[in-house]
BATORFI-484866 format. One record per residue (C-alpha): residue in three letters; x, y, z. Coordinates in steps of 0.02 Angstrom, whole numbers. Each point is the difference from the previous one (the first is absolute). Layout:
N
> ALA,X,Y,Z
...
***
This chain:
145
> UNK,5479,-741,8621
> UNK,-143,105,59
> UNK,-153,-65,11
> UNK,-175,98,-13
> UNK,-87,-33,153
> UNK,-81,164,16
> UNK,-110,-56,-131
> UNK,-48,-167,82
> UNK,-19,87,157
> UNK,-116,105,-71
> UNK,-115,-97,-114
> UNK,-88,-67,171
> UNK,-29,149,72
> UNK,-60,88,-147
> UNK,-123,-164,-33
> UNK,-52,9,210
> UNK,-35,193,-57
> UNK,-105,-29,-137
> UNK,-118,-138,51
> UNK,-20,99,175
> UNK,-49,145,-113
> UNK,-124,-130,-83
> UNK,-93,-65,139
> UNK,0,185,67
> UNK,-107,28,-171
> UNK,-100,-153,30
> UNK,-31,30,174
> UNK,-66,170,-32
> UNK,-94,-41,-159
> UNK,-109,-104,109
> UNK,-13,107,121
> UNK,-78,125,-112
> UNK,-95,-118,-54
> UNK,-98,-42,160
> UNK,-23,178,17
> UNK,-73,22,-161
> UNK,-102,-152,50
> UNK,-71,60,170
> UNK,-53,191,-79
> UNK,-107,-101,-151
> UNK,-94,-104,130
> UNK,3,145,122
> UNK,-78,98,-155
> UNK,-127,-132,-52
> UNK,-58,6,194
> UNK,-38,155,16
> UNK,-77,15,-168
> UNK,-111,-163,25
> UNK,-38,49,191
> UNK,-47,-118,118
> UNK,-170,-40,-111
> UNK,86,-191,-58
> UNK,54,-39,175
> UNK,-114,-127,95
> UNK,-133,83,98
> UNK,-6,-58,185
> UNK,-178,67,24
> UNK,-145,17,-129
> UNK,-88,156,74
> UNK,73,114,-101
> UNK,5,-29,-198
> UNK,62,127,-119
> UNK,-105,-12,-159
> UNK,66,135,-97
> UNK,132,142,-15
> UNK,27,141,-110
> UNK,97,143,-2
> UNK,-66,164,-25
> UNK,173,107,4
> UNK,186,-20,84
> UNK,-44,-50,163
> UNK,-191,3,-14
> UNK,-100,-176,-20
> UNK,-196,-55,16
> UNK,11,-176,84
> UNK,-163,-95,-3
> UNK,8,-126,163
> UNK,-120,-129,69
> UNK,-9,18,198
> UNK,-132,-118,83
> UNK,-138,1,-115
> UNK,22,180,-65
> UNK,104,57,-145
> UNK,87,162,23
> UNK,69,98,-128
> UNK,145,112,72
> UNK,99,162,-46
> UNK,167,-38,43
> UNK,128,155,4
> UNK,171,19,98
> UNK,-27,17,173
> UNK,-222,-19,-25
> UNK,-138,-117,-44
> UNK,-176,54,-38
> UNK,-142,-126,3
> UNK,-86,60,-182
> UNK,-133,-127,2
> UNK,-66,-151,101
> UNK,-129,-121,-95
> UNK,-25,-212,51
> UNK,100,-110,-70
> UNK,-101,-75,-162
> UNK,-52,-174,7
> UNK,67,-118,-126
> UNK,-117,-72,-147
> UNK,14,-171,-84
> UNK,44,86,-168
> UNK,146,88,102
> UNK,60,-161,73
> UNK,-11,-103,-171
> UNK,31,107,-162
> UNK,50,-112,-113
> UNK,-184,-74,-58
> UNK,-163,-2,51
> UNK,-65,-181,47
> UNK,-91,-27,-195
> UNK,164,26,-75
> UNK,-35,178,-60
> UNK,134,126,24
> UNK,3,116,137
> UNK,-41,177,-34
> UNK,121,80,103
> UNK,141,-86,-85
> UNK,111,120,-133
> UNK,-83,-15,-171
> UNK,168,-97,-28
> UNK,-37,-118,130
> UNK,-158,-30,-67
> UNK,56,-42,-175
> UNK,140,-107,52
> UNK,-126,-98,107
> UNK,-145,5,-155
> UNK,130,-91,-106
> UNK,65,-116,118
> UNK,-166,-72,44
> UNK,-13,7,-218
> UNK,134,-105,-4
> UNK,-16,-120,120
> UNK,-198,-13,-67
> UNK,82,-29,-164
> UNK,104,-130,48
> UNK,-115,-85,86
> UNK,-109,-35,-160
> UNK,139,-72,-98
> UNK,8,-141,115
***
């Protein structure tokens, strides 16, 4: 009367193996996972720049930025009252032109329509058209009632 106990013995063990070998997989799978997680955002930083970040001071605005070449830009900045367009270049930057900062008219400020309804002329001729038949319909509407 032998009994198998070699087997019971080592149906545990073989189960403690396996789900250790599990949460190993889980464990790392996350892991990996952060990673991944930290290079995207690390990524999207540096490819956003500090431009979205909340400004502490308001004496320096950049308006515009283009890039000319691999590491070559034009940056057009607004420094007390002036507005400076730069050459910006790995290890220089070169003032290109200085002009005053342009002051801001009432058709800038409100370009969706002038006060007598009409459409604005600085609007896309798409703009324009939407707004032409909006005010149609809304005009045509109004006489039905």
């Amino acid at each position: 009367m032998i009994t198998n106990t070699t087997n019971a013995a080592s149906t545990p063990a073989g189960t403690d193996v396996v789900s250790s070998l599990t949460l190993l997989g889980k464990v790392s799978a996350s892991l990996i996972l952060v990673i991944v997680i930290i290079l995207v955002c690390a990524w999207i930083f540096r490819r956003m720049g500090s431009s979205w970040l909340p400004s502490t001071t308001n004496k320096i605005q950049v308006i515009t930025s283009a890039s000319l070449g691999g590491k070559e830009r034009i940056v057009v900045v607004d420094v007390e009252g002036k507005r400076l367009v730069l050459g910006v270049a790995p290890g220089s930057v070169n003032r290109l032109s200085e002009v005053a900062i342009p002051e801001i008219t009432a058709i800038e400020k409100e370009p969706s329509a002038t006060e007598n309804g009409h459409v604005n002329p600085i609007l896309s001729p798409f703009a324009n058209l939407l707004k032409a038949k909006q005010k149609a319909s809304s005009d045509h509407k109004g006489s039905k009632k």
